[in-house]
N, C-alpha and C positions, 0 to 999 in steps of 0.2 A: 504494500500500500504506500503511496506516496505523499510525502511531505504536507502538501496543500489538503488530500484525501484525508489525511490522521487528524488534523486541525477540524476538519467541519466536522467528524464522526464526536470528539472529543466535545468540540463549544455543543451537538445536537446534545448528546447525553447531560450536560450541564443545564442546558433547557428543559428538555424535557426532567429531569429531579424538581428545577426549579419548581416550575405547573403542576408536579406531586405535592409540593409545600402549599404553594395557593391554593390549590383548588380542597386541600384541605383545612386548610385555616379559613376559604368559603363557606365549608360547609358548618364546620365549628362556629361561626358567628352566625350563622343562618338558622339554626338549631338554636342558640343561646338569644337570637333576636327573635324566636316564634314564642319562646317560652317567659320571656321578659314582656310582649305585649301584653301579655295575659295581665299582667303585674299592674302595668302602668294606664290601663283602661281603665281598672276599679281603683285606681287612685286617684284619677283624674274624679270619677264620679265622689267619692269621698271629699277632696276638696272643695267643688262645685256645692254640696250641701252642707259642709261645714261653713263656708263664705256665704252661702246663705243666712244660714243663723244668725251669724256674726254682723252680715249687714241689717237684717231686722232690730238687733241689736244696738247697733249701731244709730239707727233711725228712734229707737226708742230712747234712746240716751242722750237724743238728740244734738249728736256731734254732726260736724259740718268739716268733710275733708281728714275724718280717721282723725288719729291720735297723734295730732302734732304734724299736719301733713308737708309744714314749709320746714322741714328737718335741715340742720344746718350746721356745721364742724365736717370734722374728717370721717369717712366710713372705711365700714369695716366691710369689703367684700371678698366672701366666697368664690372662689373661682373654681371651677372644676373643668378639669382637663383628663388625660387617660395615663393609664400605667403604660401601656405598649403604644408601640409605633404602628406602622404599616394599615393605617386607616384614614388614607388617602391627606383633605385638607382640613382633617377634621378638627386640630388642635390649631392648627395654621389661621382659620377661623376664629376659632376662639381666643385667640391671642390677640388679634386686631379688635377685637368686641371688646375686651378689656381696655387695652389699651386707649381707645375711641371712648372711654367712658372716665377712666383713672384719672385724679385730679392729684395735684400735688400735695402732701400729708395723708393719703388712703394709708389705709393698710389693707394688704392682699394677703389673704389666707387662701394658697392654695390645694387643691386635692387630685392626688396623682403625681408620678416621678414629671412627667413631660411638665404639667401645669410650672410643677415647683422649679422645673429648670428655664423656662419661660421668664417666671419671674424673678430670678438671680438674675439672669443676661439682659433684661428690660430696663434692671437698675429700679423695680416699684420697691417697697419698703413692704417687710412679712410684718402679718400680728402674733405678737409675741401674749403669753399670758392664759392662752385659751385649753380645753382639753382638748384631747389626740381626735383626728377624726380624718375617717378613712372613707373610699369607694366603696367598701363593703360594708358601712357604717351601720351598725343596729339601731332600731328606733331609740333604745337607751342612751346611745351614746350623741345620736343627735339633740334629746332633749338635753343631756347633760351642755355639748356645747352652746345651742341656745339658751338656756339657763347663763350660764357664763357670759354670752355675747350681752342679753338683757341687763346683767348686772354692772359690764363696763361700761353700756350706754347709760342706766341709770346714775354711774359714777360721772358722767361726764367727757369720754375717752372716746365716747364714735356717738358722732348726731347723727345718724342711718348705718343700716343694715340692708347689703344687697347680695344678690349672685347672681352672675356670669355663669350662666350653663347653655346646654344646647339643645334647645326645642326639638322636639320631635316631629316630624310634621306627615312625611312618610316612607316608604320604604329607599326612595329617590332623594330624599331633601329633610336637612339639619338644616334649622337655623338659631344661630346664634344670637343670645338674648342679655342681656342687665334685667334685673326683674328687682325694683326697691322693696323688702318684705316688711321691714320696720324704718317708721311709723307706716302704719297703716295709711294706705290711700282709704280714700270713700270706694266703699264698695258697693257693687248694683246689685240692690234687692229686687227679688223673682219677679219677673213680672206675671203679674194675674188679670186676667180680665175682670174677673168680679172683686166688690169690695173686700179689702184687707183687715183682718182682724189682726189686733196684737193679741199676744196669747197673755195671761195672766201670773207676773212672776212672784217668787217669795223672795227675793233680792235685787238691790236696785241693778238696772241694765248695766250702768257703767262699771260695778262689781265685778259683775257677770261676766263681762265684755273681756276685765282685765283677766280674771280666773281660767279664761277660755285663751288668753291668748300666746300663754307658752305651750300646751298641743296643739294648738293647731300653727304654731309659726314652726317646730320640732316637723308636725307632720308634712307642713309643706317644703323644710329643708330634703327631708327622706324621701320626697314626694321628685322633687328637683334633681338629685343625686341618681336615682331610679333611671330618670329618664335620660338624662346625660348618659347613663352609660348604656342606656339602648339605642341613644343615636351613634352615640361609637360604634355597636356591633354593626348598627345597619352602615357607617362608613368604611367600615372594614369589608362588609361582604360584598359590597360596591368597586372597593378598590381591589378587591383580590379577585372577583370578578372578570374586572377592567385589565388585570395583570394574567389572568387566563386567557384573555383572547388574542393579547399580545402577544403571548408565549404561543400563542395556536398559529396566527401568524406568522411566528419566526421560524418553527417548526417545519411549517410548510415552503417555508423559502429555502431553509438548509438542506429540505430533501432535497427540491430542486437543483439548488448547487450542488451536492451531493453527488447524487445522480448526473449535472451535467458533467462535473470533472472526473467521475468513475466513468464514463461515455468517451471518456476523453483521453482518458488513461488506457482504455482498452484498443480504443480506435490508433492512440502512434502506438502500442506493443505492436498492432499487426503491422504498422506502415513499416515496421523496423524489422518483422521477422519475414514479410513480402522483401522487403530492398534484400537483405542478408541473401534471400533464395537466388536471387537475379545476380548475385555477383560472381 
């Protein structure tokens, strides 16, 4: 076999192993993104009627624009980003979403190796002070650090609480989002065609409102964390997809060369053993 022959047998095999790797890390994120929607549909619904409450509440407490809605100092934002690579633009995004949003004195609490290496090379400033919290975060462990984040706002230390994660949207499309969690915006109470009844409480609404609002700011951290990393899976099985048809492609081009320079190898052996006969 010759020289140029060995080279394209050698890069084919190298391709093809590659598209064994992709199209298995496809399948694995494709499998991990069927089983994770399941997750993030009845969270979404959970939320949707917790913020109900809250805004009936809210109406009955008769606040105008949530709890402090012109929030002002430095914030403390969540960012979430992914442990691994190789899921196309999808931190690339989310990096310019921060950034686009990051004033100077934030503090950035990032989650995930790439987030937190993002924000070293950005030069933003980490929050220091908080508990540990991870992509695999338990509901305990996100109350605890909203517990924490609450008590350094009430300290004085961050006039807002936000996160930068990545909207879900569908199986083709992440989008990149800021969402301010505290203070509360005004929130849209249900709309009903027929006249609205308040329901009849034993504590005042604004009690109520505050009692209610480290679960459900907890559940809407765990709620946000959930989804970020289902749009990873769906970026990943998108880009290793996109890495599979390229590999299909290149495949099909090295048979070809292949093929033409073994055609070509064969064809001067004979021109050389025809000339040899004739001398």
């Amino acid at each position: 076999m010759s020289t140029s022959l060995a080279k394209i047998k050698r890069r084919l095999r190298s391709v093809e192993g590659t598209r064994k790797l992709t199209k298995a890390m496809e399948l694995i994120a494709l499998a991990k993104l069927k089983k994770g929607l399941e997750s993030i549909e009845g969270g979404r619904y959970f939320l949707l009627e917790f913020q109900k409450a809250l805004a009936r509440l809210q109406k009955m407490a008769g606040e105008q624009g949530g709890n402090g809605a012109s929030a002002k100092g430095k914030r403390l934002i969540v960012f979430l980003g992914s442990d691994l690579g190789l899921c196309g633009p999808y931190n690339v995004d989310l990096g310019k979403q921060l950034l686009s949003v990051a004033r100077s004195g934030d503090a950035i609490y990032p989650l995930g190796s790439r987030a937190s290496s993002f924000v070293e090379k950005s030069g933003l400033a980490k929050a220091e002070g908080l508990p540990p919290l991870t992509l695999e975060a338990s509901a305990e462990s996100a109350f605890r650090f909203v517990e924490a984040a609450l008590s350094a706002m009430a300290e004085g230390t961050y006039g807002e609480i936000g996160i930068v994660y990545s909207h879900y949207v569908n199986s083709l499309k992440n989008l990149p989002l800021y969402e301010r969690v505290y203070p509360l915006a005004e929130l849209a109470p249900e709309k009903n065609s027929g006249e609205e009844i308040d329901p009849e409480l034993d504590e005042d609404p604004q009690a109520l409102l505050e009692q209610l609002l480290l679960p459900y700011l907890s559940s809407l951290l765990s709620a946000r964390i959930r989804e970020s990393t289902i749009a990873e899976y769906s970026a990943r099985r998108t880009a290793m997809e996109t890495a599979n048809d390229n590999a299909d492609e290149l495949i099909q081009e090295l048979n070809v060369l292949y093929n033409k320079e073994r055609q070509n190898a064969i064809t001067q052996e004979i021109v050389e053993v025809v000339g040899g006969s004739n001398v």
